[in-house]
C-alpha positions as CSV (number, residue, x, y, z in Angstrom):
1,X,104.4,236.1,142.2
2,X,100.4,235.8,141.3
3,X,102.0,234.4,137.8
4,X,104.3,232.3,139.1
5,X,101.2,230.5,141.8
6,X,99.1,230.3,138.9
7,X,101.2,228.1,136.9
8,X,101.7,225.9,140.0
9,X,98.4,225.7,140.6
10,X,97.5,224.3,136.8
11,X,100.6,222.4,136.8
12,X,99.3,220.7,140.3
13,X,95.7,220.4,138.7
14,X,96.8,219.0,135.5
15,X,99.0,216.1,137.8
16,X,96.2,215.3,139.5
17,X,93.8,214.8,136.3
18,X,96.2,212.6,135.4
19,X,96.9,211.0,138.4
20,X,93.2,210.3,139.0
21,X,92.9,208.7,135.7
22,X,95.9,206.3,135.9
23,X,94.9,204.9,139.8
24,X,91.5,205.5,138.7
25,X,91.6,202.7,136.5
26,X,93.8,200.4,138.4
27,X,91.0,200.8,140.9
28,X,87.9,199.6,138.3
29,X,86.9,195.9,138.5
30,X,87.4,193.9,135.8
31,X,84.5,192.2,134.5
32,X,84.1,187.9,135.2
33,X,82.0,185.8,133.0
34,X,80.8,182.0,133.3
35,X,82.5,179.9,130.2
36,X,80.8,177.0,130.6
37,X,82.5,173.8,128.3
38,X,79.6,171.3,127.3
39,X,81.2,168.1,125.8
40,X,79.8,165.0,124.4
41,X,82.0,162.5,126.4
42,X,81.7,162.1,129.8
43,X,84.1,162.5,132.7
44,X,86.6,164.1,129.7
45,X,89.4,166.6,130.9
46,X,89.4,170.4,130.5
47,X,91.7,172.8,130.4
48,X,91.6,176.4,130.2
49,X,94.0,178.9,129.0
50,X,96.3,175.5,130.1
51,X,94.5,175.0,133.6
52,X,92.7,172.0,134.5
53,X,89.5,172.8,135.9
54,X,86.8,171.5,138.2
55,X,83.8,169.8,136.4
56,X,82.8,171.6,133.0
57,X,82.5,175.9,134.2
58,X,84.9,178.1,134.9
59,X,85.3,182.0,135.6
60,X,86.7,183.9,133.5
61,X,87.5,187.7,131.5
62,X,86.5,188.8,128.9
63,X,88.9,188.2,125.7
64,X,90.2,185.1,123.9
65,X,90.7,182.1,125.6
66,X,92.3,178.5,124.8
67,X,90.3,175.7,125.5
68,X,91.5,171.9,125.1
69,X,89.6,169.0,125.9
70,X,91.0,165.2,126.1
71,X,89.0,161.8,126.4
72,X,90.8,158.0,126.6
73,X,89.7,156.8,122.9
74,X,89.0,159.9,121.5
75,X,91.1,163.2,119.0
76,X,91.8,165.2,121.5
77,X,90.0,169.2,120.5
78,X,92.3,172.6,120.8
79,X,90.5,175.5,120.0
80,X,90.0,179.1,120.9
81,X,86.8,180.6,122.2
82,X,86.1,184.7,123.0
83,X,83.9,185.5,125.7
84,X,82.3,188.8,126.5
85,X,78.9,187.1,128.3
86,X,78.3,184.0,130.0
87,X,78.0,181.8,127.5
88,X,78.2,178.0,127.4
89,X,81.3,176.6,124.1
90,X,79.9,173.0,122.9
91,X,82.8,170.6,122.4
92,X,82.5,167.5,119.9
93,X,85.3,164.9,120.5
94,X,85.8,162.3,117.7
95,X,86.2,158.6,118.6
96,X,90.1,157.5,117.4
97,X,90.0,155.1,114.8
98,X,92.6,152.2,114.7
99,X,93.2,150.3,111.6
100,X,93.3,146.7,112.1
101,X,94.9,144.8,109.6
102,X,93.7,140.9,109.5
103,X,95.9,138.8,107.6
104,X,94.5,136.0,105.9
105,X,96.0,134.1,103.4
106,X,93.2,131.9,102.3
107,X,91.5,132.8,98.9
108,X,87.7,133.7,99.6
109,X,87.8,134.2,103.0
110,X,85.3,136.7,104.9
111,X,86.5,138.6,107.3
112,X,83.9,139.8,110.4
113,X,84.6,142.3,112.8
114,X,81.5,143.1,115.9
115,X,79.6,140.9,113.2
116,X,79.8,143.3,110.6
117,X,81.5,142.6,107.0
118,X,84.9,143.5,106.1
119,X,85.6,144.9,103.0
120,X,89.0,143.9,102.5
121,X,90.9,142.8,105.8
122,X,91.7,146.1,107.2
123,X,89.0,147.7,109.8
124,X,89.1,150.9,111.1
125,X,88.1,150.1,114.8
126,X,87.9,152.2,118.3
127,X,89.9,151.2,121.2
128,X,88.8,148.6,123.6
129,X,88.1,144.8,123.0
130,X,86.6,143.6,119.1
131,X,85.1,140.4,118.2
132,X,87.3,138.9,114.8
133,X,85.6,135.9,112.8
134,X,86.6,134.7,110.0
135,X,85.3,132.3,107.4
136,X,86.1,130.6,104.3
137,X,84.5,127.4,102.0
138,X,86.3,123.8,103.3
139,X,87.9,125.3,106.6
140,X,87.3,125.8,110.1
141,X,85.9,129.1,111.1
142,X,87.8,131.4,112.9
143,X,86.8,133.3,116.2
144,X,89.0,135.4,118.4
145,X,88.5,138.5,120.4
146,X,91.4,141.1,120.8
147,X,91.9,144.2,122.5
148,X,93.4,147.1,120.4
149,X,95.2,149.8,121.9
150,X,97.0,150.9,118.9
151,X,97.1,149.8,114.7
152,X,97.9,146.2,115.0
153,X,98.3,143.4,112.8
154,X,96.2,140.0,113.0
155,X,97.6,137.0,111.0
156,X,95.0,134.4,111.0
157,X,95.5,131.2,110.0
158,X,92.4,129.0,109.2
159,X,92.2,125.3,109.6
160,X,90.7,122.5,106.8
161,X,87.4,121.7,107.9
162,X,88.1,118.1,106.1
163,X,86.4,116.6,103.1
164,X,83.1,118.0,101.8
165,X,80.4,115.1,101.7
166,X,77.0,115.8,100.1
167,X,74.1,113.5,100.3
168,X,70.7,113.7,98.3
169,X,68.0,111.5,97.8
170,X,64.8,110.8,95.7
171,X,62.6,111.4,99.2
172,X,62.4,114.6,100.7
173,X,64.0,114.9,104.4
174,X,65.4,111.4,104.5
175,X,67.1,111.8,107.6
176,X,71.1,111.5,107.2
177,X,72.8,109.4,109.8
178,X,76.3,109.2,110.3
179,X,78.3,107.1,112.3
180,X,75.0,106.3,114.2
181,X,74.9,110.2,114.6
182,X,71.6,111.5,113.3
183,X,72.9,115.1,111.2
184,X,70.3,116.5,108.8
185,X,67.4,115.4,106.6
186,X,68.1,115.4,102.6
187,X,69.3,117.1,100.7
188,X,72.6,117.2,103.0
189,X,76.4,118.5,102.7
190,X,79.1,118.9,105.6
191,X,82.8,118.4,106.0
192,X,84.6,115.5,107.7
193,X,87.8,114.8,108.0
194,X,89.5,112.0,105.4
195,X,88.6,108.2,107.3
196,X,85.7,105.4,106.8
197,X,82.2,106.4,107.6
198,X,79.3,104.7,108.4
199,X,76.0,106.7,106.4
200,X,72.5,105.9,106.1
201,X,69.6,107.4,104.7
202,X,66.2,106.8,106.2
203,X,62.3,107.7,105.3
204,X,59.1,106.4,106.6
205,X,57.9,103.2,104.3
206,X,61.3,103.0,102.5
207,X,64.4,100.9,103.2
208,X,66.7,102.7,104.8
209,X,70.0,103.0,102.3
210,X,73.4,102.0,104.3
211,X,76.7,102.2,103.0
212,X,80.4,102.3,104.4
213,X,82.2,104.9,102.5
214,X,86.0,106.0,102.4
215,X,86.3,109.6,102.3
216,X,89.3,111.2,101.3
217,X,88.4,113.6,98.3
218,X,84.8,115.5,98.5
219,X,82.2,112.8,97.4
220,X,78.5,112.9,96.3
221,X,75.9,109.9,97.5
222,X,72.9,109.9,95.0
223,X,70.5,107.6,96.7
224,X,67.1,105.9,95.2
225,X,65.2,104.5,98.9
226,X,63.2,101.8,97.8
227,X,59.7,101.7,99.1
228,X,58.7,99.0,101.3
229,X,55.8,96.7,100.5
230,X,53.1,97.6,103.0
231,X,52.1,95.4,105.6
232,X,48.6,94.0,105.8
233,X,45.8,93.4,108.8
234,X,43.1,90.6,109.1
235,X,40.9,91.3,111.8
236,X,38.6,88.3,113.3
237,X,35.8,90.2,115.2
238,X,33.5,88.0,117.8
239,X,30.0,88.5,117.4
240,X,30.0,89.3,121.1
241,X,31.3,92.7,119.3
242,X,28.2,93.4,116.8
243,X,24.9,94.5,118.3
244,X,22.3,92.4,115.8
245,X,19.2,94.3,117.5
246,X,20.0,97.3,115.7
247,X,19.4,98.5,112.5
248,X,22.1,97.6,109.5
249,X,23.6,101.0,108.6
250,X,23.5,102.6,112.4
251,X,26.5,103.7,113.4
252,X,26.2,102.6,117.1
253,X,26.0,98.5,115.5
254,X,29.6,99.3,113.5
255,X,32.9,98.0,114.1
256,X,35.4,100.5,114.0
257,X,39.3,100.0,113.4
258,X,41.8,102.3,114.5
259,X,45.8,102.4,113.3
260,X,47.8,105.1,114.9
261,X,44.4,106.8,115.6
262,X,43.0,107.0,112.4
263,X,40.0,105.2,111.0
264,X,41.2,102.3,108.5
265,X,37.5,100.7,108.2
266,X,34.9,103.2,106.7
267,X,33.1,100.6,104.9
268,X,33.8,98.4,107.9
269,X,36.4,96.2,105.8
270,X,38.1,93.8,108.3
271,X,40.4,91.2,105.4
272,X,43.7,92.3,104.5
273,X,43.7,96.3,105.1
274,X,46.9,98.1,104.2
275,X,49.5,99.8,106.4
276,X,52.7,100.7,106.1
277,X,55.7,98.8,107.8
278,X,57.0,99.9,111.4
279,X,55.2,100.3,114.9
280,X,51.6,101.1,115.1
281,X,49.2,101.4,117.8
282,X,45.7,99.6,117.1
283,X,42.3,100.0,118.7
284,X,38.7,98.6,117.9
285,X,35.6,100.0,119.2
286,X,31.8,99.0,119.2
287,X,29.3,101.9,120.4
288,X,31.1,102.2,123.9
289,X,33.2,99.4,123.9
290,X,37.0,100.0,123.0
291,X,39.8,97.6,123.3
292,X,43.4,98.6,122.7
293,X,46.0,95.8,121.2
294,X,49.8,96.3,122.4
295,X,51.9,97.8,120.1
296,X,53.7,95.6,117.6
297,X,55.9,96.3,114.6
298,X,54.7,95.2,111.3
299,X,57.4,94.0,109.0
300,X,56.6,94.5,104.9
301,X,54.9,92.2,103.4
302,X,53.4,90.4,105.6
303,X,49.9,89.8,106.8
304,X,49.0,89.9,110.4
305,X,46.0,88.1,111.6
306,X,44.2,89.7,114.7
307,X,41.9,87.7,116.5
308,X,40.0,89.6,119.1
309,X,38.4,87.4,121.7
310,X,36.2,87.9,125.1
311,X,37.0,86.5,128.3
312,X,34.3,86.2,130.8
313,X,35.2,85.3,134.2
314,X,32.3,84.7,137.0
315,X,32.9,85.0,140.7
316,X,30.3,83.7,143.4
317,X,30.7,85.9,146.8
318,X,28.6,85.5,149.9
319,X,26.3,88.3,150.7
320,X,27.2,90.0,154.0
């Protein structure tokens, strides 16, 4: 009977050991860590172990985990992290590229996509809106903006820019005028459509070159201007201008003469002193004594006489 109690009682203990161990560890706590998922796009979307969750950290065992991590425009990332710490898993999403194919069947065209060079006519573009410009010699240029959203196809087709004209000259900057429209000083090129244009070239103290000109193939103006042959100024000075008191040689006793505010008469010469042809503003001066003549054009070749003269008028008052 002792036997048979002391095999119940280590049959009972043994139970018990065992017992204690199996609810024993249902009863431990499992250990929870902070995963924290830093990602360079913002307000992307992340899932854990297929879970969406709340901002970027999340609670979690120890073990293996699946992470994924989406963003509009960007490779979604599917990867597998193990935690045993809180610890934060940095997350690296990759823009999508798009290929953009723009179709252009001009020879020598560039293509320009954001401003940058094409190589070819396919870009490799993100999603959203793209600036598109094309160019190519003798057309129009080509500007568009287009909003990809998947690989697309562009067919651009560029328009003649019309007949190249190109005008030189043997001055530099003649001024180019077209149809009365002033466009660009020598040497000059643009394209116009095919008609009958009005051109002339222009330079100070040259005859200005005019020509009517059919344009319906690309055409090349050579012009020679002609200079003009200057004008000339006599000027007839009253002696009510010279001061005979003072000394010969004193500046205060010259006559000075003034085109376009530059000093013509050094040596005080008044006969027959060059200028060139146009409008000019003139203006003599004695010590502090100025008069200004009103502007007049002076046509080549010609001599203009100047006759400055002195008015005195005398007025009798009574005194008060």
């Amino acid at each position: 009977m002792k036997r048979i109690a002391k095999s119940l009682t280590l049959v009972t203990l043994a139970c018990l050991v065992f017992a204690g161990q199996i609810f024993g560890q249902g009863l431990l706590p499992k250990r929870v860590w902070d995963l924290t998922i830093a990602v360079n796009v913002p307000n992307a979307s992340i899932l854990v172990d297929n879970v969406q969750i709340l901002g970027n950290t999340v609670k979690v065992g120890a073990g293996p985990h699946n992470v994924r991590v989406h963003a509009d425009g960007y490779a979604d990332f599917n990867g597998t992290v193990t935690v045993s710490s809180n610890m934060t898993f940095s997350v690296r999403l990759n823009a999508l590229l798009i290929p953009l194919s723009i179709r252009v069947p001009t020879p020598g065209a560039n293509v320009f996509v954001d401003n940058l060079d094409v190589t070819g006519q396919v870009a490799s573009v993100t999603l959203g809106m793209h600036s598109i410009r094309v160019t190519a010699p003798g057309y129009q240029d080509y500007n568009s903006s287009v909003n990809v959203t998947s690989p697309m196809n562009l067919d651009v087709a560029l328009q003649p820019a019309g007949v190249l004209l190109t005008v030189n000259a043997n001055v530099a900057n003649a001024t180019v005028t077209v149809n009365n429209v002033a466009k660009g000083p020598t040497p000059y090129s643009d394209y116009y459509l095919p008609s009958t244009y009005s051109v002339r070239v222009s330079a100070d103290g040259y005859a200005d070159y005019v020509a009517t000109i059919s344009l319906d193939q690309a055409m090349t103006l050579n012009v020679q201007l002609k200079a003009l042959q200057p004008a000339t100024l006599t000027f007839i000075i009253p002696p009510a201008f010279r001061d005979t008191d003072i000394r010969q040689g004193d500046p205060q006793g010259q006559v000075k003469i003034w085109v376009d505010n530059r000093l013509i008469n050094p040596r005080q010469e008044t006969d027959r002193v060059a200028v060139s042809p146009g409008r000019h503003k003139i203006r003599i001066a004695s010590g502090s004594f100025s008069m200004q003549v009103p502007d007049f054009a002076a046509q080549p070749g010609v001599n203009y006489t100047i006759d400055f003269t002195i008015t005195v008028n005398v007025r009798a008052s009574n005194q008060q």
